[in-house]
N, C-alpha and C positions, 0 to 999 in steps of 0.2 A: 557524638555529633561534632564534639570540636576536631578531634583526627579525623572527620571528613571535609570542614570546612577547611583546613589546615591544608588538607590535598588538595581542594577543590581547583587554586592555581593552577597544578601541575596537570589535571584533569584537563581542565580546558584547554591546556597547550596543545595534548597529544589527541582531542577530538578536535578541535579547529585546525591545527595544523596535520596531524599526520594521519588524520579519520578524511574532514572534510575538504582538507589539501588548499584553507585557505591560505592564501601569500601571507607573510610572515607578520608585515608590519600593518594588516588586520587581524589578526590573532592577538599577536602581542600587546596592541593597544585596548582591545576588549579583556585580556586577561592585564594587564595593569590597570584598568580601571577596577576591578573583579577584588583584584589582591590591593587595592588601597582603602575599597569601601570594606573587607573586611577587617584589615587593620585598624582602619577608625571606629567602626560599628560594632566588631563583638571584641577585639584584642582590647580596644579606648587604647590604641596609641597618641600619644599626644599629635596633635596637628604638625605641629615643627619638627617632629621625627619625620614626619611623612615628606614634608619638603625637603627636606635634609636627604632624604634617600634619593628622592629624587633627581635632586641639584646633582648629586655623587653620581647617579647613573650616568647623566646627563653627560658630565664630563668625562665620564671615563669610554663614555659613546664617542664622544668627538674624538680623542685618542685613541680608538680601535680605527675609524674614519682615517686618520692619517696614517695608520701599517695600511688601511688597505688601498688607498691613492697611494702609496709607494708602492705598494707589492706589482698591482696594476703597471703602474710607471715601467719598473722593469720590465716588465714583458714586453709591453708596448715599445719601449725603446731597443730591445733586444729584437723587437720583431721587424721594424721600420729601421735601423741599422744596415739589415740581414745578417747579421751574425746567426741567427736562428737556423738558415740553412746549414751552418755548418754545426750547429746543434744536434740537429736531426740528422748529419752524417754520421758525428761522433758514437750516438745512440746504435746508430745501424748497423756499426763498424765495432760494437759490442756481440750486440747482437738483434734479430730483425722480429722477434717475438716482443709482441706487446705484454706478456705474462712474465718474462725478462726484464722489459726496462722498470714497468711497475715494481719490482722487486729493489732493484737498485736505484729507483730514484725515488720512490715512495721512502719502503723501508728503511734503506740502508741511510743513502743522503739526507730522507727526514728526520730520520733520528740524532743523525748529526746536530743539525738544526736544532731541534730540542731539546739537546742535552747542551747548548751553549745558548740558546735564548728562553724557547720556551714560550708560553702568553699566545699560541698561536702560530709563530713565525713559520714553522712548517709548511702547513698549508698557503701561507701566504706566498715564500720563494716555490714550493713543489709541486702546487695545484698549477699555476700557471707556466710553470715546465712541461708539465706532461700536458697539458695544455696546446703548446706548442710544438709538443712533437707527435699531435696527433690525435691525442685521445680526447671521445665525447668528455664538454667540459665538466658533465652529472661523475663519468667516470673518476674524473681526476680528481674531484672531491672528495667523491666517497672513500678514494684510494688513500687521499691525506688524511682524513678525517679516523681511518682503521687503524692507520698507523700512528693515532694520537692517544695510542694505551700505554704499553709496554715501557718506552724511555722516559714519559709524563714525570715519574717521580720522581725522577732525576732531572728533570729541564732546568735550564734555566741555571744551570751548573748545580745544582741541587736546592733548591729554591722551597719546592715543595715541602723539601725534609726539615732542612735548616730552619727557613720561617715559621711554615704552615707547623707542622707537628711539635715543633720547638716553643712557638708561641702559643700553643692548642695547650700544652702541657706545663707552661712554666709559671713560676710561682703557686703552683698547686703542693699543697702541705702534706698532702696522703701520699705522692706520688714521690716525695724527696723524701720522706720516713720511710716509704716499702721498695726503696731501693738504695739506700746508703748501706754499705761506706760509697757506691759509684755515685758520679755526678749525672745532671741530666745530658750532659753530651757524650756520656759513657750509652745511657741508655735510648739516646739519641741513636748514635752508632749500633748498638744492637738492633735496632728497628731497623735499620738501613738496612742491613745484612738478612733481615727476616725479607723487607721490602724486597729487595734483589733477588733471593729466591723462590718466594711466588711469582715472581713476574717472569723470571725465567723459564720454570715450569710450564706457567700458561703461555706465553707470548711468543716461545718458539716456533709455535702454530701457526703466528698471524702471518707470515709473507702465504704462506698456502692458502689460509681463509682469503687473502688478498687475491689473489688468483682466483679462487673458487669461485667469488663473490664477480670479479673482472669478465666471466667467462658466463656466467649464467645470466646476469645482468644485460650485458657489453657483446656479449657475442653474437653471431649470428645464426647462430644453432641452439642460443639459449642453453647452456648447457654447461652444468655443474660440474661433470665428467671430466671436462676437457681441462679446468683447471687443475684438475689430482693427477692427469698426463703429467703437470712440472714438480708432484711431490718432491722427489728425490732434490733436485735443485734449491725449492722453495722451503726444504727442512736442512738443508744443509749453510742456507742464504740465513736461513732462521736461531741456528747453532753458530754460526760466523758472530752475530751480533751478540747474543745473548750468555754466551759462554765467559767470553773475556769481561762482558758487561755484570754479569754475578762477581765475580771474581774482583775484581776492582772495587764496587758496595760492601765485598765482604772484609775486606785487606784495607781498602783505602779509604774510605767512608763515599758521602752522597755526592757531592761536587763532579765527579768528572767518568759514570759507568756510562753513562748516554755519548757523552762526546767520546770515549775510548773505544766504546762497542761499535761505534759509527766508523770510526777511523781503520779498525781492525777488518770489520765486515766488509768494508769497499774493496781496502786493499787486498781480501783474499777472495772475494767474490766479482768483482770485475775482471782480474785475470783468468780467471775459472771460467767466465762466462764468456771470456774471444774464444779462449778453446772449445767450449762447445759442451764442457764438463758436467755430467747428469743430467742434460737438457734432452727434451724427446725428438725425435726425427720431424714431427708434424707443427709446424711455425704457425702459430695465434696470433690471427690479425683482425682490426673490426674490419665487419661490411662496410662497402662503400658509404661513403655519406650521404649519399640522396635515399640512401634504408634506412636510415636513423631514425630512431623515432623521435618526435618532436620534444618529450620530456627533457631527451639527451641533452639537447644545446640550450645554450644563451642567446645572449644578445651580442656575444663578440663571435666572430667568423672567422673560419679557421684562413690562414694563408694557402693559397694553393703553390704547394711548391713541386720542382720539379726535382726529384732527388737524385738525378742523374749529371743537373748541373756542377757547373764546380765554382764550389761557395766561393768568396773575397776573401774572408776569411779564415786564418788556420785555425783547429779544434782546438786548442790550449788559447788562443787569443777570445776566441766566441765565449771561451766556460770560464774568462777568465774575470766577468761581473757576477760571477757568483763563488769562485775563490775568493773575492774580495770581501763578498757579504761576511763565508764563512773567518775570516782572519779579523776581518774586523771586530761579529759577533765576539771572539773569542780573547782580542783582547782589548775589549771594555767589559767581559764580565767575570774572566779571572783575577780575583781578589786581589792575589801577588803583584798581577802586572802595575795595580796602582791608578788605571783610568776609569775603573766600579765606582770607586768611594769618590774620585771629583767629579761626574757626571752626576753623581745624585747629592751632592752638598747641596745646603741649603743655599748657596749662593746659586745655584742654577737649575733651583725645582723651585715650579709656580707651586704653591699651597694654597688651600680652602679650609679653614681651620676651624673648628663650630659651628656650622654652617647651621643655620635659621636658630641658634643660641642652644644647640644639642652636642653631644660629645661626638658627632658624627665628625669629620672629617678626610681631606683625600688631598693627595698632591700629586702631581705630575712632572715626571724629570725629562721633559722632550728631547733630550740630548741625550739619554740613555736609550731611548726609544727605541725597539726594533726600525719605528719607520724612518728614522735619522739615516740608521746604517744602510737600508735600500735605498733613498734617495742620497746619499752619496755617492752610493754604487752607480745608479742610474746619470750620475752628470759626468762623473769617469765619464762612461760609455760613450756619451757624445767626444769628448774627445781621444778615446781610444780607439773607437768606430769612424771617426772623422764627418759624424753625422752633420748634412746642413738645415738651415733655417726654418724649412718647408718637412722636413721629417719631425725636427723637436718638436714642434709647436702641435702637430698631427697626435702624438706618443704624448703630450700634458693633458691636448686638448680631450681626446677618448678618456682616460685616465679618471679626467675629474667626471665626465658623465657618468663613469659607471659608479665611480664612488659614490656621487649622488643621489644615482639610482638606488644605493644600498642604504644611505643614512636611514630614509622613515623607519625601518626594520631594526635597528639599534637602538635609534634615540626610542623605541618602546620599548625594547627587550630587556636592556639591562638596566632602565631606572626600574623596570617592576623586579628585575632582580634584585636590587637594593633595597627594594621599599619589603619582598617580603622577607630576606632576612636582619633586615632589623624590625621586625614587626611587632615588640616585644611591648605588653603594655607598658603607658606611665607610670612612673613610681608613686603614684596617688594613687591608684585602681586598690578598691578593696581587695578584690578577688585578681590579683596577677598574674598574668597568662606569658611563658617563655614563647620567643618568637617561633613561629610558624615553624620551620624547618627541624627546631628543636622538641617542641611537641608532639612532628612526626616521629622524630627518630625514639623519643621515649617511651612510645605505642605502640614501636616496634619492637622494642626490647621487653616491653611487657606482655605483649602477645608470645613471643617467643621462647622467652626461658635461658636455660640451659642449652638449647643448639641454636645460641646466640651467635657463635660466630661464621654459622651460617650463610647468615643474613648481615653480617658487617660489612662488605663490602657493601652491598647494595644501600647504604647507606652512603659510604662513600662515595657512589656513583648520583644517588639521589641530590649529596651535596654540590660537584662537581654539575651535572644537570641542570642544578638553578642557578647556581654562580657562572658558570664559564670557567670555572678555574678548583685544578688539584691543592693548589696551594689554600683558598679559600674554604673549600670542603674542610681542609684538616684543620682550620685552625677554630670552626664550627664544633667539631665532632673525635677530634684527638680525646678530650678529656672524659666528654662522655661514653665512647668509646672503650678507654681504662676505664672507668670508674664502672662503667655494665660487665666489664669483664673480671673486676672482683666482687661482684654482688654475686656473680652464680660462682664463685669460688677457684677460681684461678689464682697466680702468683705472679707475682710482677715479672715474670720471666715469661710467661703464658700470655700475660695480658701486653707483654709488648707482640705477642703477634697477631693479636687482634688490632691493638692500632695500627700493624701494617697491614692486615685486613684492608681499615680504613684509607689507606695511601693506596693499597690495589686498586680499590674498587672507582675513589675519587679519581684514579688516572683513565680508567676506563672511561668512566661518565664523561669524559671529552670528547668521544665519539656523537655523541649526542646531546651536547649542549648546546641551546638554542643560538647563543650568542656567536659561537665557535663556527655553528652550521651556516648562519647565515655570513659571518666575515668571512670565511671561506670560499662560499657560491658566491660571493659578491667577486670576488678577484678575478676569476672567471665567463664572469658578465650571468650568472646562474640565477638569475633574480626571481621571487616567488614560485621557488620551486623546492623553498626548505624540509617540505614536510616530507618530499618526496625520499631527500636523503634520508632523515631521520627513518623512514620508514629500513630503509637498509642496512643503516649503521646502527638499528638498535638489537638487530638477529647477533652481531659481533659482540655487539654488548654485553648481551646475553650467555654467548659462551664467557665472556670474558669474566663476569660475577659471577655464572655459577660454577665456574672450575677455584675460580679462588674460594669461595665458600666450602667447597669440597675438602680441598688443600688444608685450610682453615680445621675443619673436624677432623681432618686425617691426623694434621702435626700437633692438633691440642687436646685429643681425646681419644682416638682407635684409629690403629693402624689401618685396622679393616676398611676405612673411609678411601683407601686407597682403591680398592676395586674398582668403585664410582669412578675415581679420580681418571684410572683409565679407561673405563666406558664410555664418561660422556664426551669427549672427544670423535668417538669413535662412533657412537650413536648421534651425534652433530652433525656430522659426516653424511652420513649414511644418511639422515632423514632429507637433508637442504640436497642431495644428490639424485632422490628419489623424486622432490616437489620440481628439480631443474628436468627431470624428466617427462614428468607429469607432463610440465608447461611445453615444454617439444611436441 
């Protein structure tokens, strides 16, 4: 009873939102009223835990609210500019397949992104790119949101590893006795290297499930088929990234596989892609936009441009407020460069510090902020574009309505986020109950057994789902995670690839975290249409944890596990190829 009430949060999301497709921020607020009365009522969390979590959501809502009025801003200013026309030339002038640019501006450039910010940032700079070059704004989501697995663990220059698993694991007494004479940054670094290569494995796949997903969706033919036409490109797009990206976690640790597989993948898959290299003869483009179906769009409209005009400005001056993102991104969060550690000193981070007399607390370093770095980018713009008085004010004034339109949907989602993981009783309760998410996961492990690591990712995914965040999940479920994988008798060498288990699965789970989904659709003007993505990006999800699961029984217990390993790819394929034909 109590591992169902324990679910029952996560229950009510995925039937109010992605059963009964209510808008986000009536869901979210019936399941945070849901997840507070049962914290008080069967957990007896203290009261002031409960505000405390709150206040903590609360705040870290309004700080998701400014990345997404910047990300917005960008656009908007990129759009009223017009440098965007020459955007869309640039894109064309690659290549004029929509299964194309998704690949290199999703994949490649997201990843970038990620592996130098992290928290989101992706979706915020590359939902409203592809945005702007065209694609239903539902597409351009979904397309960020796929592509928020694979470099996850490494975002953020390694953030995930570094914090999350680091702090998930340290000062544990079991875990520094079954692994000396090495330190924990020794076995830090071996997780890293396990991390890298499941993710490699599996995530090579995703520019093609991108595609696949682009085409059956997004197309007008409905049709799953037509995405496996860009196989050849979209697994070679797939091995650009992820090749040099193992290779760097395994040799150089967590900090820098995401931003280098980004850098490598561009450089060898943009020029591949003017020449025309592995691509198929038949050009994938959506229907006109008066076929759309209405789920497609938002509330922002696309520009009608003419692509035949000839832009104001040149392609390298148009792409050159989001060179600036990326350089910027990169250095205020490379350690060395020296502007990481003064952006978040205590002289220049707001803090909340025991908030309602609880050990909870949160700060906020707005100066490190992803959304700093986009509105600085975005006032360049006016004067690199030479924009005037009646365009700014046009590109502030849209910007703050859609943000707007987004806040109800946060300020519920992630104070319930907060509230259920710390839902742990008082330290009075006779009978002491671990907080929600930990109780799931020990239900899990008990049901389970021995083909425990199985099901570790999905754990990871489960934590990454209620949090919004890889780094959070691991630092929930790192320990518990070792510590279930010497109870069924592995060796600390075993059991570090179950905590990368845990770091797979938590990276996945950002496909579908509710927080992640709706700051995304928000930047796009995609309002109360959360469930709808969730619905899409939980099929990715899905290959994505049970191929690591696989991987997982192959590399810690029988080779044999590998057959699986290459089936289900392949039976993944084949079923979502047969339902895209069905629906034709």
């Amino acid at each position: 009873m109590l591992t169902f009430l324990a679910l029952l949060p996560i229950l009510i999301v995925m039937v109010l939102l992605v059963i009964m497709r209510l808008p986000a921020k009536y869901a979210m607020a019936v399941t945070y009223l849901v997840t507070a009365g049962l914290a008080l009522m069967v957990w007896h969390a203290d009261i002031n835990q409960i505000l405390a979590a709150t206040t903590k959501g609360v705040i870290t809502a309004i700080s998701v609210l400014f990345i997404v009025f910047t990300a917005i801003l960008l656009l908007n200013t990129v759009k009223e500019s017009g440098a965007i026309l020459a955007i869309r030339k640039g894109f064309m002038d690659i290549s004029p397949d929509r299964r194309v640019q998704v690949i290199i501006v999703a994949w490649l450039f997201g990843c970038l992104i990620e592996g130098a910010s992290g928290w989101g940032t992706p979706s915020a700079v590359g939902a409203p790119l592809l945005f702007a070059l065209g694609f239903p704004a539902m597409a351009a989501v979904m397309s960020m949101l796929i592509i928020q697995s694979t470099p996850v663990s490494y975002g953020a220059v390694g953030t995930p590893l570094l914090i999350g698993v680091k702090n998930g694991l340290d000062g544990k007494e079991d875990i520094l006795a079954s692994i000396t004479p090495a330190t924990l940054d020794d076995y830090i670094l071996q997780t890293t290297a396990n991390v890298g290569m499941f993710h490699a494995i599996i995530g090579f796949l995703i520019p093609l499930i991108l595609c696949c997903f682009l085409t059956r969706f997004f197309g007008e033919k409905r049709s799953f088929t037509q995405g496996l036409q860009v196989a050849p490109f979209a697994i070679f797009a797939g091995l650009a990234f992820t090749v040099p990206y193992f290779l760097v976690a395994k040799f150089l640790g967590p900090e820098f596989p995401s931003l280098v597989g980004g850098f490598i993948g561009l450089a060898i898959v943009v020029p591949a892609a003017k020449k025309g290299f592995l691509q198929p003869k038949e050009i994938f483009d959506f229907p006109e936009e008066s076929k759309w179906h209405e789920s497609w769009m938002g509330n922002l409209a696309h520009d009608n441009h003419d692509d035949n005009a000839t832009p104001k400005f040149s392609v390298f001056r148009a792409f050159a407020p989001y060179l600036i993102v990326i350089l910027l991104l990169i250095v205020t969060r490379v350690p060395a460069i020296g502007l990481k550690g003064l952006l978040n000193s205590d002289a220049l981070t707001l803090k909340f510090n025991n908030l309602f007399g609880t050990t909870i607390s949160t700060k906020e370093a707005l100066l490190y902020s992803p959304g700093t770095v986009l509105l600085i980018a975005s006032v360049i713009c006016i004067f690199l574009f030479g924009m005037n008085q009646s365009q700014i004010k046009k590109s502030w004034g849209t910007s703050a309505k859609t943000m707007l339109s987004a806040a109800p949907a946060l300020l519920c989602s992630i104070p319930m986020v907060q509230v259920f993981i710390n839902s742990g009783s008082a330290p009075d309760v006779a009978t002491a109950l671990p907080a929600m998410p930990i109780l799931l996961a020990q239900s899990t492990a008990n049901a389970f057994g021995d083909s425990w690591p199985m099901f570790a990712s999905s754990i990871g995914a489960l934590g990454a789902f209620i949090a919004g965040s890889n780094t959070i999940s691991n630092m929930m479920f790192a320990y518990f995670q070792w510590s279930t994988a010497v109870q069924i008798g592995l060796d600390s060498a075993m059991a570090s690839k179950v905590v990368a288990l845990q770091a797979v699965g938590g990276a996945a789970g950002n496909m579908v975290s509710v927080h992640n989904v709706v700051a995304a659709a928000a930047v796009v003007g995609l309002i109360n249409r959360e469930g709808a993505v969730i619905r899409i990006t939980l099929i990715s999800m899905t290959y994505y944890v049970v191929q690591a699961g696989l991987l997982g029984m192959a590399f810690i217990f029988n080779p044999m596990w590998f057959i699986p390993v290459v089936l289900w790819p392949i039976g993944f394929f084949t079923v979502m190829s047969m339902m895209g034909n069905k629906h034709k």
